[in-house]
C-alpha positions as CSV (number, residue, x, y, z in Angstrom):
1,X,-24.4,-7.4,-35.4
2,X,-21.7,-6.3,-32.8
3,X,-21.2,-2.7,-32.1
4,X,-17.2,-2.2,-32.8
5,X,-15.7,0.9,-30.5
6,X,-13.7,3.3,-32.6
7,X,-10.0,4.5,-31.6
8,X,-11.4,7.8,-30.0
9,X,-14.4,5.8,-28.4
10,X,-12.0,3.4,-26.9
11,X,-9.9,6.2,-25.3
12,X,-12.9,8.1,-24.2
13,X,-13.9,5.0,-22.3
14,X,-11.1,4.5,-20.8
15,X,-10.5,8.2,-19.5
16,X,-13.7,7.6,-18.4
17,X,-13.1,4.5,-16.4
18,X,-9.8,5.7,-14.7
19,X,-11.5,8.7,-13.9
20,X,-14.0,7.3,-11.8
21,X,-11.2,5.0,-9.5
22,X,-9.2,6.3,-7.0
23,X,-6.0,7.4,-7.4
24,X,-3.1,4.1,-7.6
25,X,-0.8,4.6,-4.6
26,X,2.5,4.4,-5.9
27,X,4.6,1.3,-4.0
28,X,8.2,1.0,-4.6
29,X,10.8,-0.8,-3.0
30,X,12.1,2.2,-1.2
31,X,13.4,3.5,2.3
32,X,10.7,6.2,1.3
33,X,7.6,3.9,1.1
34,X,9.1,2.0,4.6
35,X,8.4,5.5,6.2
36,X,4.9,5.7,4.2
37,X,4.2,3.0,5.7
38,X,5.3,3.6,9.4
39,X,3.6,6.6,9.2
40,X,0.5,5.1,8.0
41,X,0.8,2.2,11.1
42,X,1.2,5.2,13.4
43,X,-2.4,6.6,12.6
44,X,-4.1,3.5,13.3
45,X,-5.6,2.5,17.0
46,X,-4.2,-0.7,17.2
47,X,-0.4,-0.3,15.7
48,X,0.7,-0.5,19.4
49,X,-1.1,-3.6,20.2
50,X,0.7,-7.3,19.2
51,X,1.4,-8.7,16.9
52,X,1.4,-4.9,14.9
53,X,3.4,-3.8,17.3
54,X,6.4,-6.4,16.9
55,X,6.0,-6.5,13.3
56,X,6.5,-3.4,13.1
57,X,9.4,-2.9,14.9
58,X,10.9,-6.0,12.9
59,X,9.7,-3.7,9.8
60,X,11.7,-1.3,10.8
61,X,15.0,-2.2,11.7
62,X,15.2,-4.6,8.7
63,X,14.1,-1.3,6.2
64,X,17.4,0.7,8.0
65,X,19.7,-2.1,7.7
66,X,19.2,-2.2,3.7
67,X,16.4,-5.1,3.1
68,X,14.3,-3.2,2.1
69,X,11.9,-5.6,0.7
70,X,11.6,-7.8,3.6
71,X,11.2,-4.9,5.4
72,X,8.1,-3.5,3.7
73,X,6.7,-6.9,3.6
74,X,6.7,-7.3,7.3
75,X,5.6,-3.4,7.6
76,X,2.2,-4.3,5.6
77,X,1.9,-7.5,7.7
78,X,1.3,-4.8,10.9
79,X,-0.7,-2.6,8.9
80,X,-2.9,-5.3,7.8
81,X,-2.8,-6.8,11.8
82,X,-3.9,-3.5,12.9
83,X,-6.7,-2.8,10.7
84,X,-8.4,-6.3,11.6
85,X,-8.0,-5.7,15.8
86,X,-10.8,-4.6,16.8
């Protein structure tokens, strides 16, 4: 026999679940979430070092010129570059 949750159980499991997860960062395609994400690079060691450094720059300029999305792709490229430098 299979136990079968009930409405309210289903919820409460689920409040339960969401509650235990950090919370989601909210990523948009935004001029907002390019500064996020330069702001995040600038806290990080390594954001001066290449290729985080060039990336980011490219990041950057692409974000203020309107393409946005290829600008925050490029931006999480050096973010992701400077968290694996050593």
């Amino acid at each position: 026999m299979t136990a079968a949750l009930t409405p309210p159980a289903i919820l409460l499991a689920l409040v339960v679940s969401a509650a235990a997860e950090p919370s989601p960062r909210v990523t948009t395609d935004t001029r907002e979430y390019c500064s996020s994400l330069v702001t995040r690079l600038a806290t990080l060691p390594a954001a001066r070092q290449e290729p985080s450094r060039s990336l980011a720059a490219e990041g950057e300029r692409l974000c203020g010129n309107g393409h946005v999305r290829t600008g925050i792709a490029k931006l999480r490229r050096a973010v992701r570059a400077a968290q694996a430098s050593p």
